[in-house]
N, C-alpha and C positions, 0 to 999 in steps of 0.2 A: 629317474636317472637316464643320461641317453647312452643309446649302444647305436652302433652300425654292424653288422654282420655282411658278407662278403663271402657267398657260396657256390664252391665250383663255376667260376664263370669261362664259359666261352666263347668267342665274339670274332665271327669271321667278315674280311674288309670286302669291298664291294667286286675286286677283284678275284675273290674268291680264298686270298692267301687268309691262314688263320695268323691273327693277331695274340691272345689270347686266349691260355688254354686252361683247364683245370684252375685256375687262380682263385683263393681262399684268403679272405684276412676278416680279424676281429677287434674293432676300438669299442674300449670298452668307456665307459664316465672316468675322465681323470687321465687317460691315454692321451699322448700323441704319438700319433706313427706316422713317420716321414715315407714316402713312399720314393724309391729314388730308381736309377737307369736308366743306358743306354738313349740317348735321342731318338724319337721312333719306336718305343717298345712300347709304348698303352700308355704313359702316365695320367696324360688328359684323358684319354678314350675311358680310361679307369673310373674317373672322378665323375666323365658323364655317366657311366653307366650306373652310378651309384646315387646320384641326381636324379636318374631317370630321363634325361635329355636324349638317351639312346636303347635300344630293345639289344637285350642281348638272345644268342642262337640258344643258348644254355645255361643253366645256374638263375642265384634269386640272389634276390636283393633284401635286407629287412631292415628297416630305420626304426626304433622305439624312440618318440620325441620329437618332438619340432625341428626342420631341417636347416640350416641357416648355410648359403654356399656362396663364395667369392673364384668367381671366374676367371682365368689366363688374362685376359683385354683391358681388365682393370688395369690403372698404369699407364696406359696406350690411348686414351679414350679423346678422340680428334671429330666428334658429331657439336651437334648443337645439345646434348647431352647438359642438366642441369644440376644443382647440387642435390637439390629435392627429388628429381628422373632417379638419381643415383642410390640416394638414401631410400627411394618408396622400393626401386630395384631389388634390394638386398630384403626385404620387409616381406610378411607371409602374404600369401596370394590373396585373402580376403580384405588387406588394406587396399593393396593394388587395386583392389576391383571396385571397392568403395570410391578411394581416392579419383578413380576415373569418370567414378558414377558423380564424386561432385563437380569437376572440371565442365563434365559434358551439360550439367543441369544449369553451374553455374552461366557456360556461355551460351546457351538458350535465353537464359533468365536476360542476359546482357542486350541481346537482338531481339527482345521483347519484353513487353509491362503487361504478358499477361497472367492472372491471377493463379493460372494452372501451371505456369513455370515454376514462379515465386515460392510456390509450394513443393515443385516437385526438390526444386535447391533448398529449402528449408528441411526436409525429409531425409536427403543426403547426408548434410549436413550435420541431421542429430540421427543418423545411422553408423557416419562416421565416428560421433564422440561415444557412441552406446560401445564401438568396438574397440575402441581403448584408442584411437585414433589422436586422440590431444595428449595421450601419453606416449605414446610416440612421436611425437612431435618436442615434447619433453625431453624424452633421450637423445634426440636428433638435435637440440642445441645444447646439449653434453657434447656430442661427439664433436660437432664445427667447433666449437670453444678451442676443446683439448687439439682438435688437428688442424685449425686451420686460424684459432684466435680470434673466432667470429662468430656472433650469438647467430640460430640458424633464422630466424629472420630477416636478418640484412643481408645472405649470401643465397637464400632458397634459390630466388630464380639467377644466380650465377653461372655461368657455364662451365662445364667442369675441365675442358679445354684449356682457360686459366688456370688452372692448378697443374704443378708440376706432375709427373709421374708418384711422388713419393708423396705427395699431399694426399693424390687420389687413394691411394694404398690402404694409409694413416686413416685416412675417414671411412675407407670402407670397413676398414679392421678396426676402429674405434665402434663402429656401429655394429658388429657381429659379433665383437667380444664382447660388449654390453649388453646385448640386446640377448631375450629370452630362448632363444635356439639352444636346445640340448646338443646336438648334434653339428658339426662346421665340417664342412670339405672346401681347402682353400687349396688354390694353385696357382702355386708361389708365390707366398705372401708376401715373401721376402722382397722381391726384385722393386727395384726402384727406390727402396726406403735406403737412407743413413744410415750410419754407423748408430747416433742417438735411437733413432728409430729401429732400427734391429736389436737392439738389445731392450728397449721397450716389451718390443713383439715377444723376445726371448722370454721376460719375466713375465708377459700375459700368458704363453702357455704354459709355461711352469705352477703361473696359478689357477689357471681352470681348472675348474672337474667339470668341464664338459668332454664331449666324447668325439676329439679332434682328428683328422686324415688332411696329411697338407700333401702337397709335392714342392720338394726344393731343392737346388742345390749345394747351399749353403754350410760349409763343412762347419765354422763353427756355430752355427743356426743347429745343425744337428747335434753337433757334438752338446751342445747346453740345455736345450729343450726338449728332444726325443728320447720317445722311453721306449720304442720301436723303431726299428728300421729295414722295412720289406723292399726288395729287391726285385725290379721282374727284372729275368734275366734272359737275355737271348736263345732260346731254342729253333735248333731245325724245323719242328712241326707245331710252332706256335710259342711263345712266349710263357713263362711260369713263372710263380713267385715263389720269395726264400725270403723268410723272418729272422731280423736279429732283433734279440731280446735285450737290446743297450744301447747306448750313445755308441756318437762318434770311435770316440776314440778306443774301445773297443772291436771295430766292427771289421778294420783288417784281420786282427789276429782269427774271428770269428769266420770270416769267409773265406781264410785259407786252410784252418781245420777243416770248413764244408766242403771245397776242393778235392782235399788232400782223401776225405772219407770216400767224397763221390769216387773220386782214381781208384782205392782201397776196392771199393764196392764191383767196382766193373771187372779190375785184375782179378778179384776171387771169383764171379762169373761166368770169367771168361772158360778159368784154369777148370772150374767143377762142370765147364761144359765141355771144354775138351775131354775134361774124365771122362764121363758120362759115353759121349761119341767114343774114345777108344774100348771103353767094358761093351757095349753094341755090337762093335767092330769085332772083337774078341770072342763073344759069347757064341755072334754068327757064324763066325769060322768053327767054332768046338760043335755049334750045333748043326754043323755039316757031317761031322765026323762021328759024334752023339746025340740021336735023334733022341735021347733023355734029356737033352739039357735043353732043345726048344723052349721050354715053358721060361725057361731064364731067360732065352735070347728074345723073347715075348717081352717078358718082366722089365727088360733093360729099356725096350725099344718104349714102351709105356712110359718108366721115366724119365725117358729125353723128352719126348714129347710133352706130359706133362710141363716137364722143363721150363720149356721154349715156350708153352704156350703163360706159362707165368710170363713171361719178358723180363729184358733187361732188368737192372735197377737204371734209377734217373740217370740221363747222359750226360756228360760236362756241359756248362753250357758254352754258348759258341762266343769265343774270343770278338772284343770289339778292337778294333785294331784300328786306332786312328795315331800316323805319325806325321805329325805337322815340322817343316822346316822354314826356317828362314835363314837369309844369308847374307844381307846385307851389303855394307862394302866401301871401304874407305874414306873418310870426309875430311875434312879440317878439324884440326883440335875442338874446336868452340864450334858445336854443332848447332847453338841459340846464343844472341844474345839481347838483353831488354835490358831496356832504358825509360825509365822511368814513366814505365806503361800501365795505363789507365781503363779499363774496357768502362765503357760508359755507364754510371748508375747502377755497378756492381762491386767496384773494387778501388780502394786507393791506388796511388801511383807506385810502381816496384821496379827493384834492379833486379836481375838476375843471371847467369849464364848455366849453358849446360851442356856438357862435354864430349865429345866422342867415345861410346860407350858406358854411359850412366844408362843408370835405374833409376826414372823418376817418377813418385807417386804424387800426384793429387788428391789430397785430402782436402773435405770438408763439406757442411749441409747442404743440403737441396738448395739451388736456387744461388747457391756463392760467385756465383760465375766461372768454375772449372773448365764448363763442356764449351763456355763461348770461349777462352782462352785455347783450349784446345781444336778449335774449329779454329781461330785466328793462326795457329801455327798449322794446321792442315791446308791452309787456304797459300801458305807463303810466306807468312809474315807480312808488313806492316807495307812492303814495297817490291814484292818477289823478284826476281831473275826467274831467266827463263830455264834455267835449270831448277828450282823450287818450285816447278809445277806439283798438284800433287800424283801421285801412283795414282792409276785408276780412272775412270770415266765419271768421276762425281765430284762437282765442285762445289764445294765449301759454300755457304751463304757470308756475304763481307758480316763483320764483325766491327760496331762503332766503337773506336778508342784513341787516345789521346799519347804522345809515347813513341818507341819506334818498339817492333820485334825483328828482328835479321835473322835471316838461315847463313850457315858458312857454305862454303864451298862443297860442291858435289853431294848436298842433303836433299836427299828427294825424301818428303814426307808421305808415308802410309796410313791414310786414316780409316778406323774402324768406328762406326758411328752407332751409339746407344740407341735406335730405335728402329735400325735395320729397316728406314725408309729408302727403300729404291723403286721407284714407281716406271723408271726405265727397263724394271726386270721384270715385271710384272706380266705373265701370259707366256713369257722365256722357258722353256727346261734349261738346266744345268749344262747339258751341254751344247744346245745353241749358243748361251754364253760365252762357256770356254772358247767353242768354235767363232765365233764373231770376233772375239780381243780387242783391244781398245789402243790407244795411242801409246800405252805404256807396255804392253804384253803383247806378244805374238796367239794368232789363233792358235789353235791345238787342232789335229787332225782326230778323230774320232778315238782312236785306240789311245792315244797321250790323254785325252781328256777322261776317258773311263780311269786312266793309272791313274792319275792323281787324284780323281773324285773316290776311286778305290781307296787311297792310301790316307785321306780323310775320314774315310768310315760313309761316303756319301756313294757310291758304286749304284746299289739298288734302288738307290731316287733320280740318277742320269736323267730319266725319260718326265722327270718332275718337273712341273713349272716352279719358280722361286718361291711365290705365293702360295702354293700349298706345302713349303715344307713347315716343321716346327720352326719352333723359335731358337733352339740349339742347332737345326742344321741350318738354318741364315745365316748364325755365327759361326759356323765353322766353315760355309761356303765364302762369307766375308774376309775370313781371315787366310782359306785357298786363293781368294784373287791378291790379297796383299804377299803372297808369299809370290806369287807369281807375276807383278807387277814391279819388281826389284826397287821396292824401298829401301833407303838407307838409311828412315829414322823411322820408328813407327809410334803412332800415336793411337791409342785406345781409349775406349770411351765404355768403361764398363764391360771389358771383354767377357768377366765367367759368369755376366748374370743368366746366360738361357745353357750355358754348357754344362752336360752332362759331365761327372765328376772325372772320369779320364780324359776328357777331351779337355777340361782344366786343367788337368796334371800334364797331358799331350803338350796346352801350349806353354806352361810352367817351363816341360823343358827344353821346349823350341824357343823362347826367348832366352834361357840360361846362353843360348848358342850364338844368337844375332850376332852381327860386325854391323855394331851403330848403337845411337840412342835409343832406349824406350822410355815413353811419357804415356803415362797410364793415370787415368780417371778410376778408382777405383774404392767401394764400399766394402771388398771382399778381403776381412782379415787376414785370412789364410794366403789367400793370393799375395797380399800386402808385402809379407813374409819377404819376400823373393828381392825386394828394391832397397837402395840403400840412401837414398835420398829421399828425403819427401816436405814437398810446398805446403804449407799451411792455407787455407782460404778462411780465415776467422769471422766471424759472426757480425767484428763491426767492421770490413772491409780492408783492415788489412791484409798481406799475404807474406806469410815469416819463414822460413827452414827450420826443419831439424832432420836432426840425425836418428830418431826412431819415430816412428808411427805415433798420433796423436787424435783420438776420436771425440775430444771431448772437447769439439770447439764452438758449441752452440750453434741455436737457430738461427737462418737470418730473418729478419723483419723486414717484410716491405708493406710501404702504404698498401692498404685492400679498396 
């Protein structure tokens, strides 16, 4: 049966700040515990340290069982990277080393006929199948089948570049939830997959008894699967964690009792240290007066100290304050309108309009054509005005369709883009950025740019290049420049998959507040909530409305 254990760790950054302090957790066979918080407080840093990818100053690590772990990058994966690179990746280190040994024998054998090659690739070869190497490769066209429709010999040497974000996911999590790993640390599995595919995921770890630690922020990914959910939480002197013992939908009420005790804990403290200090106070003065009562005003002075030298109980922890606004600002009724528009070898022809002030959701699988649709209205539409440029310094790649799309009058579109590729940013801190500004936004003077990067929750990454933040502060610095670019329709592209869970709820209710359209790509139910119209992208290219949310519009099929 596998365990993870997680003891006292402490893990300070190169800077010297401590990241990580005292933090403790225990998955046991049959757990999941979600581990959630703050952008910037450990998540990943947690997962390597548990991996072993990282040495920590303090604390152990102990894995009973075979380790099986799915990396951040998974999703994102832009190398010459192959289906087989991917699947051998996730597999234990002595296939890895096998599999290389027969690569390397094999391509000797190929630049020569001689007889000490031939042998040494024969040797490989039946080294590989001695260590179960053709049964993994067994499992490995189980997994292509189930996630990509494709036995794994016709797709091994494919690159996994072709594959969507949510394919990659699907196969890497088809091959670790099958595969003999006691033990899985995924992070965020979630991100990238479908509505189908998440609830997939859902019912995979509900039925594991393996011994699972993911990071997500998926409220109902947790509220359905997690049977724990530890919190590191922001401390002045490093980072701590706090266990809740339940789902989701428990875990408010749970961490405002922890709150409320923590308050409890300190106010009585405080009040039995002031006691303490005035009996001291008092004793000293009697034992100025009664050289008898010394030994008391002794007695007294031993239990403050004593006291003080116990410490505090735990301090609150420190408020994440992220308050995002937008503001938008007047357009014409008919903020979109299409006619009988076609994106190329994705989508039948469709009408549609969408109004000044709508909430529109884009629903539908990987691959339906949503994100090109929504890059065709980031981009202008079908024939822009030079007012439909979009907010911001990043233009839109053309998008092939057949159709017209129209912006109305005074729509400047804000696009937020699912992959948080800005290779323009790259090498930038924050607030070079800010201070630069672009054709849509005025620079900021140094003190303006701290306030707003402040009132993001982004303050103490300023001196950051964009490239080393997470993947929740990109999205939240993405959606600082679209507040500060003055859009009047905003277009999102998977906005809560890297945000940390306030900073979802932050822009939950900074869009309740826009003057304009929002058109939102989006996989996250919860989030879904919030919009009252939503597109259909269906499975065999049609694109329909309805008036509530609808997940169950199948996969789409394209030629492999």
């Amino acid at each position: 049966m596998g365990h993870l254990q997680i003891s006292d760790i402490n893990y300070t950054l190169a800077d010297g700040r401590v990241l990580l302090r005292d933090v403790s957790l225990k998955v046991s066979a049959g757990d999941v515990v979600a581990v959630i918080g703050p952008n910037g407080t450990g998540k990943t840093t947690l997962t390597r340290i548990a991996t072993g990818d990282l040495d920590v100053n303090e604390g152990t690590v102990a894995i009973t069982g075979a380790l099986g772990v799915m990396r951040q990058f998974i999703g994102s994966i832009r190398d010459r990277t192959t289906v087989a690179d991917l699947l051998l990746s996730l597999a234990h280190s002595k296939h890895r080393e096998l599999a290389a040994r027969v690569n390397a024998a094999q391509a000797r054998m190929e630049e020569s006929e001689l007889e000490k090659d031939q042998m040494a690739y024969a040797d490989a070869v039946i080294a590989w199948g001695d260590a179960g190497g053709y049964e993994l490769e067994t499992l490995w066209d189980v997994c292509t089948v189930a996630a990509l429709g494709i036995p794994f010999e016709r797709c091994r040497d494919r690159e996994v570049n072709t594959l969507s974000g949510g394919e990659q996911k699907r196969l890497a999590l088809e091959a670790l939830l099958r595969g003999d790993d006691e033990v899985l640390i995924l992070d965020e599995p979630d991100n990238y997959l479908d509505v189908p595919g998440k609830r997939w995921l859902e019912e995979q770890l509900q039925a594991s008894r393996k011994a699972i630690l993911l990071v997500s922020h998926d409220r109902e990914l947790l509220n359905r699967a997690a049977t724990k959910i530890a919190t590191l939480e922001r401390m002045p002197n490093g980072n701590t964690m706090w266990i809740h013992t339940g789902p989701w939908s428990t875990y408010r009420e749970g961490r405002e009792k922890r709150l409320e005790q923590l308050a409890e804990d300190l106010r009585r403290w405080d009040e039995e240290h002031a006691r303490i200090k005035e009996l001291v106070r008092v004793m000293q003065e009697r034992a100025k007066i009664s050289p008898d009562l010394a030994s008391r005003y002794q007695a007294a002075k031993t239990k403050l100290r004593k006291f003080e030298e116990a410490g505090k109980p735990e301090p609150m922890p420190l408020p994440q304050s992220v308050n995002m606004k937008f503001q938008g600002g007047r357009t014409a009724k008919r903020a979109v309108m299409i006619e009988q528009l076609e994106l190329t070898g994705l989508m039948k022809p469709f009408d549609a309009e969408f109004w000044f002030g709508d909430r529109v959701a884009l629903l539908g699988s990987n691959g339906s054509g949503k994100s090109h649709f929504l890059r065709l209205l980031a981009a202008g539409g079908s024939d822009p005005d030079e007012e439909h440029r979009p907010a911001g310094d990043v233009v839109p790649e053309p998008v092939a369709h057949t159709g017209s799309v129209r912006l109305g009058s005074r729509v400047r579109p804000g696009w937020f883009a699912q992959t948080h590729a800005h290779p323009e940013w790259m090498g930038k801190t924050l607030l070079e950025l800010l201070h630069r500004g672009d054709d849509h936004r005025p620079g900021l003077a140094r003190s303006g740019a701290e306030s707003v990067l402040d009132r993001y929750g982004l303050g103490a990454s300023s001196e950051q290049t964009f490239d080393t933040l997470s993947g929740g502060q990109q999205a939240r610095f993405q959606v600082l420049l679209l507040e500060l670019a003055g859009a009047t329709m905003l277009l999102l592209d998977e906005p809560t998959d890297n945000l940390d869970l306030e900073s979802a709820e932050s822009l939950e209710s900074a869009l309740a507040t826009f003057d304009g359209a929002v058109i939102a790509v989006t996989h996250d139910r919860w989030f879904a909530q919030g919009f009252d119209r939503f597109l259909l992208f269906e499975a065999d290219g049609r694109v329909t409305e309805s008036a509530e949310p609808r997940w169950d519009l199948g996969r789409v099929e394209r030629s492999r």
